[in-house]
C-alpha positions in Angstrom: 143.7 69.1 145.6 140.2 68.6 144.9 139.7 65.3 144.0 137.4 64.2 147.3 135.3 66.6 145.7 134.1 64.1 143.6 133.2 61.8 146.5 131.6 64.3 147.9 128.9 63.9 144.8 128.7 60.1 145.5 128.5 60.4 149.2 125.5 63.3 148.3 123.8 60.5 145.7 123.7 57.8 148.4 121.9 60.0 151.0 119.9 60.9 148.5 118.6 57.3 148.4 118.3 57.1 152.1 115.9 60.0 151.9 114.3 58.7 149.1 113.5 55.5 150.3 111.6 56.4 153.7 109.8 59.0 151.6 108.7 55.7 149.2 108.0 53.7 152.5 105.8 56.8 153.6 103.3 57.7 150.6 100.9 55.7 149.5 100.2 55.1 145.6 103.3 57.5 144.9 105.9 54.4 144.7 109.0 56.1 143.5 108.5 59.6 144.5 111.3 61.3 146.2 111.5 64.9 148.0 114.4 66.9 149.3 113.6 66.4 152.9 112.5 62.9 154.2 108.4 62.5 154.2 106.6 62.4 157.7 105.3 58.6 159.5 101.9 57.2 157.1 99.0 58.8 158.3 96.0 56.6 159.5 94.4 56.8 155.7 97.7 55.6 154.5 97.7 52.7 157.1 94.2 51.6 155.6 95.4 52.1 152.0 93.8 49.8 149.3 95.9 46.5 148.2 97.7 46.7 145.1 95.0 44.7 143.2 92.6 47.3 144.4 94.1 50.1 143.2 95.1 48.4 139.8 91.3 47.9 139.6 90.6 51.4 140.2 93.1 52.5 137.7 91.6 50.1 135.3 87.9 51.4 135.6 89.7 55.0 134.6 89.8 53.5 130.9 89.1 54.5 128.2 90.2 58.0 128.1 90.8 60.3 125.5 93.9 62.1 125.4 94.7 65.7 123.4 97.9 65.2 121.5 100.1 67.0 118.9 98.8 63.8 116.6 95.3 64.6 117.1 92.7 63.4 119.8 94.3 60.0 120.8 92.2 57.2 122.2 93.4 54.7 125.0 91.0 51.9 125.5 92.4 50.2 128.0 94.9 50.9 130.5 98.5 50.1 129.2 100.6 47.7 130.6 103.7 47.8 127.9 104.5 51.9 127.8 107.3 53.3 125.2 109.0 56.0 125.9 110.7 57.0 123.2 111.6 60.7 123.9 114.8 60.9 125.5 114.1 63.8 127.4 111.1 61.8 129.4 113.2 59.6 130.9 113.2 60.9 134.6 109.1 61.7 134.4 108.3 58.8 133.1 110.3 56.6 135.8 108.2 58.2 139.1 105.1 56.5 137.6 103.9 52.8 138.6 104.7 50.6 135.6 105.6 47.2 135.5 106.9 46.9 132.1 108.9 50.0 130.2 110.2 50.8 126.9 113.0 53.1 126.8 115.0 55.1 125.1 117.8 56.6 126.6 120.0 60.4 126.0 123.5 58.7 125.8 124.4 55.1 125.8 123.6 52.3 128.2 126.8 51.9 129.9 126.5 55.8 130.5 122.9 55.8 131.5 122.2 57.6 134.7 119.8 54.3 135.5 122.8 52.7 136.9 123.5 54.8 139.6 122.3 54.8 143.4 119.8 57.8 143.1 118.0 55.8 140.1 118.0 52.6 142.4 114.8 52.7 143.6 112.7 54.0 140.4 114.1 51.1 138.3 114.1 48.2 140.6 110.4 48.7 141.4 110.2 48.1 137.2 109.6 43.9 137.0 111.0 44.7 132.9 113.0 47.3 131.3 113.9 46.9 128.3 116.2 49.6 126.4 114.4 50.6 122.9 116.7 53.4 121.9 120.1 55.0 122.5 122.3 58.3 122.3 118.4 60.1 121.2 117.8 57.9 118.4 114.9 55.6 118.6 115.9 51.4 117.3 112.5 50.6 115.5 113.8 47.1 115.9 114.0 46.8 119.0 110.5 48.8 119.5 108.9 46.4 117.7 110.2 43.7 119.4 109.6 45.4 122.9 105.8 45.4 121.4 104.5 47.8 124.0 100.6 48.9 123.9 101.4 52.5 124.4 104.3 54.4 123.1 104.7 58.2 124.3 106.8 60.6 122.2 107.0 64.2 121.3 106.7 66.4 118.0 110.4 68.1 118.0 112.4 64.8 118.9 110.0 61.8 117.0 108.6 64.2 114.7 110.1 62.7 112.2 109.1 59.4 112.6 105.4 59.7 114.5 104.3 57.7 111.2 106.4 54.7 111.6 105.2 54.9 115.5 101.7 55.1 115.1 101.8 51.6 113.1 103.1 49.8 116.1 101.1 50.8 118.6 98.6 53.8 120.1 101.1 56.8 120.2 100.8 60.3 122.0 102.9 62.8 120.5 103.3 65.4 123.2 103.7 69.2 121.9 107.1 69.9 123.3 106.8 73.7 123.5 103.2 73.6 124.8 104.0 71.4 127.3 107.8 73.1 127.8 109.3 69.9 128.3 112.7 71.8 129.3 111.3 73.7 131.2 108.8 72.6 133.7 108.4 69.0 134.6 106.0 69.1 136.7 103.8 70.0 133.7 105.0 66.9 131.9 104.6 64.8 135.1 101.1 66.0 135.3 100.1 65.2 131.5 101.5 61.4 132.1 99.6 61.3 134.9 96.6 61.8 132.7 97.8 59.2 130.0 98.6 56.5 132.5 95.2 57.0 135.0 97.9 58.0 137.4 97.1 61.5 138.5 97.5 60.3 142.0 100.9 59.7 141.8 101.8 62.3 139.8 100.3 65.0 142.4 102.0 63.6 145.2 105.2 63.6 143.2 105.0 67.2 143.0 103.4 68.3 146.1 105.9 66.3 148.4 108.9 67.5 145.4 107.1 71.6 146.3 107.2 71.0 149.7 110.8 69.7 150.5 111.8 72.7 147.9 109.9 74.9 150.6 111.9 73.5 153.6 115.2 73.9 151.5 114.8 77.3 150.7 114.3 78.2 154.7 117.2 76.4 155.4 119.8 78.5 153.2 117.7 82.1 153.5 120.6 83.5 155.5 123.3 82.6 152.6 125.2 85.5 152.2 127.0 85.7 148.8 126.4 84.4 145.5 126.6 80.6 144.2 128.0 79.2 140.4 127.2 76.6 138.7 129.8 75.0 136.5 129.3 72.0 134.0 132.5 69.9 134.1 133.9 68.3 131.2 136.7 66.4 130.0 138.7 70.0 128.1 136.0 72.4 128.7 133.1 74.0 131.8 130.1 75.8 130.8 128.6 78.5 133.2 124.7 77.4 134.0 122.3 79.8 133.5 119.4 80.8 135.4 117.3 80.2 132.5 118.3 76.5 132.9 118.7 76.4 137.0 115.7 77.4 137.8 115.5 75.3 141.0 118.0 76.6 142.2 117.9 80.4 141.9 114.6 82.5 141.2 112.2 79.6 141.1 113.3 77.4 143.4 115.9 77.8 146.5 116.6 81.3 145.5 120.5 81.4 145.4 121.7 84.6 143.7 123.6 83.9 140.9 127.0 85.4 140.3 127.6 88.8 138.6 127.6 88.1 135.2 126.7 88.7 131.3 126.3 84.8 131.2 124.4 84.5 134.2 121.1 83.9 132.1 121.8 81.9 129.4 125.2 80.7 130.6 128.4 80.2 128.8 131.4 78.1 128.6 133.9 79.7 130.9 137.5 79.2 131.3 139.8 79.1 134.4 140.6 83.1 133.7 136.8 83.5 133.1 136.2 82.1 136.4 138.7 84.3 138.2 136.7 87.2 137.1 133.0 85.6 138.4 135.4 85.2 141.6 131.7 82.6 143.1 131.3 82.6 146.9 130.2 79.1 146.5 131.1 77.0 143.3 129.3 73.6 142.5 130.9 71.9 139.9 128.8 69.6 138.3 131.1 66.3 136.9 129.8 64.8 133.9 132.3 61.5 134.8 130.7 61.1 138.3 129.9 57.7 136.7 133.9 57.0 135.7 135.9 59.1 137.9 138.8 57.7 135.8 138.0 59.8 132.8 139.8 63.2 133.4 138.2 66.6 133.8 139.6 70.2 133.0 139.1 71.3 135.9 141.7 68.7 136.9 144.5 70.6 135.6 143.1 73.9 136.9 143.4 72.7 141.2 147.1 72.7 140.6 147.2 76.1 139.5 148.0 79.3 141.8 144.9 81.1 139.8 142.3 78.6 141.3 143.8 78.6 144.8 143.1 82.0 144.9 139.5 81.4 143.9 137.4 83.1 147.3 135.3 79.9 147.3 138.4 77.4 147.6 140.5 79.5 149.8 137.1 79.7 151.9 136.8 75.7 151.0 133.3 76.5 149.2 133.9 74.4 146.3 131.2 71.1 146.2 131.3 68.7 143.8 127.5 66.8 141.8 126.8 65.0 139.6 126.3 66.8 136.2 123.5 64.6 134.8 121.7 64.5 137.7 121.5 68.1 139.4 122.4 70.2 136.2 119.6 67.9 134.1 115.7 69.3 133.9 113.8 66.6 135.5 112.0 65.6 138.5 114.5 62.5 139.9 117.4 65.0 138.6 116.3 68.0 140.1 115.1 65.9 143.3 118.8 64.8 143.7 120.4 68.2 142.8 118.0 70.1 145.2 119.0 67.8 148.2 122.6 67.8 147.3 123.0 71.8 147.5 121.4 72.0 150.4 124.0 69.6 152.3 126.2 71.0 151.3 125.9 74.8 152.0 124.1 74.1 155.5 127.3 72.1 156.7 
């Protein structure tokens, strides 16, 4: 019954793109930044903007710097040219910075990553080389070594364990995780790269333009009645997302109200019967195959039964389907998507 819903999610993902690409063509020195609303014509400063050798000569007089570091005060002489990023979870902040040549290591496998679809496009084709230097979390010292980067970039609760082994290869920053809540606020982890790279430009017009499309979203859906769930879609199970986790889009950010619930925090896995109860006015279920719409997904079996059709938000034809990775992830290229792809879909 549903299954447009999940072409809904890639139709969402290309116009994500579209908006994301006048935004590049509109903001100086913040290639790769993308807002939920498209960015106004260049100003006259941005008409006379320096030439791309003048502002890698400016970033190149911003060396050396000293950077503060769970590993201690770490020293970058030079600017880097070869960055490492080997914590998973940096993947999306990492990727709205200017780089020619990356090092990563990626949350699942490469035929899964989310740097082959549309909304990714324009971050990693602006990369001249990418090479992948770790998969499913774990970090190939192999193929780090082999990358030989001039900066690798980690943090003390996923590399921990092997900050040693990194620091003989090449200059390493170990970020505190928890001081730097690298769940939980990106902004604050797109700031501190910023710092490491000599980037703060970009950085700060990531996050103003990413603050001020949130803004212009918000105003658009202030006169949503009713409350909007969240639902993680999986091949034989759906989590609830919590608010904890969602944070652009309840409290923090668009300010939905979440459904009634025990779960509405922390979330929960939640079953067809569970859902019945929650009763959404809007439910988003986020795919986790939007990649492979072959692979099947429980909620599959659950549109043929008379329990979902009597969900208010089907009968009312409320139900939207996203992309799991993208819009129910915690990062700025994620959230930029997911932030975008609500908002179309509850103003049509």
């Amino acid at each position: 019954m549903f299954k447009g819903i999940k072409g809904i999610a890639v139709l969402m993902a290309l116009l994500s793109v579209i908006v994301f690409a006048s935004a590049c063509s509109n903001n100086n020195n913040a290639n790769g930044s993308a807002s939920p609303s498209a960015s106004a014509s260049p100003s006259a400063s941005e008409a006379a903007s320096p030439s791309p050798s003048e502002s890698a000569s400016a970033e190149a007089a911003k060396f050396p710097r000293t950077i503060e570091a769970a590993n201690g005060a770490i020293e970058i002489k030079e600017q880097p040219k070869r960055v490492a990023v080997v914590h998973w979870g940096y993947l999306d902040s990492i990727l709205v910075f200017n780089l020619d040549s990356l090092g990563l290591a990626l949350p699942f496998g490469k035929e899964k990553s989310v740097l082959t679809s549309d909304t990714y496009k324009p971050y990693v084709d602006k990369i001249k080389e990418l090479t992948v230097v770790g998969e499913n979390t774990e970090v190939n010292l192999e193929s780090l070594v082999a990358y030989a980067p001039d900066l690798i970039i980690g943090g003390n609760g996923v590399n921990g364990e092997i900050a040693a082994e990194l620091e003989k290869i090449a200059p390493t920053v170990i970020l505190d995780e928890n001081a730097i809540n690298t769940w939980g606020d990106w902004p604050a982890v797109v700031t501190k790269f910023g710092e490491i790279l000599g980037q703060e430009d970009v950085a700060e017009a990531y996050i103003s333009n990413y603050r001020a499309g949130l803004e212009d979203a918000k105003a658009k859906l202030a006169d949503l009645g009713g409350n909007v769930a969240f639902l993680q879609v999986r091949e034989k199970q759906a989590w609830l997302q919590g608010t904890n986790y969602l944070g652009p889009y309840y409290e923090n950010g668009l300010g939905l109200t979440p459904p009634d619930s025990a779960n509405a925090q922390e979330g929960a896995e939640i079953s067809l019967e569970g859902l019945a109860t929650l009763d959404p006015d809007y439910l988003f279920l986020g795919y986790f195959n939007s990649s492979d719409p072959s692979i099947p997904s429980v909620s599959d079996e659950w549109e043929k039964s008379e329990v979902w059709k009597k969900l208010k938000a089907v009968q009312n034809g409320h139900v939207y389907g996203i992309d799991s990775q993208l819009a129910l992830g915690y990062g700025p290229i994620g959230n930029s998507y997911g932030v975008q792809a609500v908002v179309e879909a509850l103003t049509k």
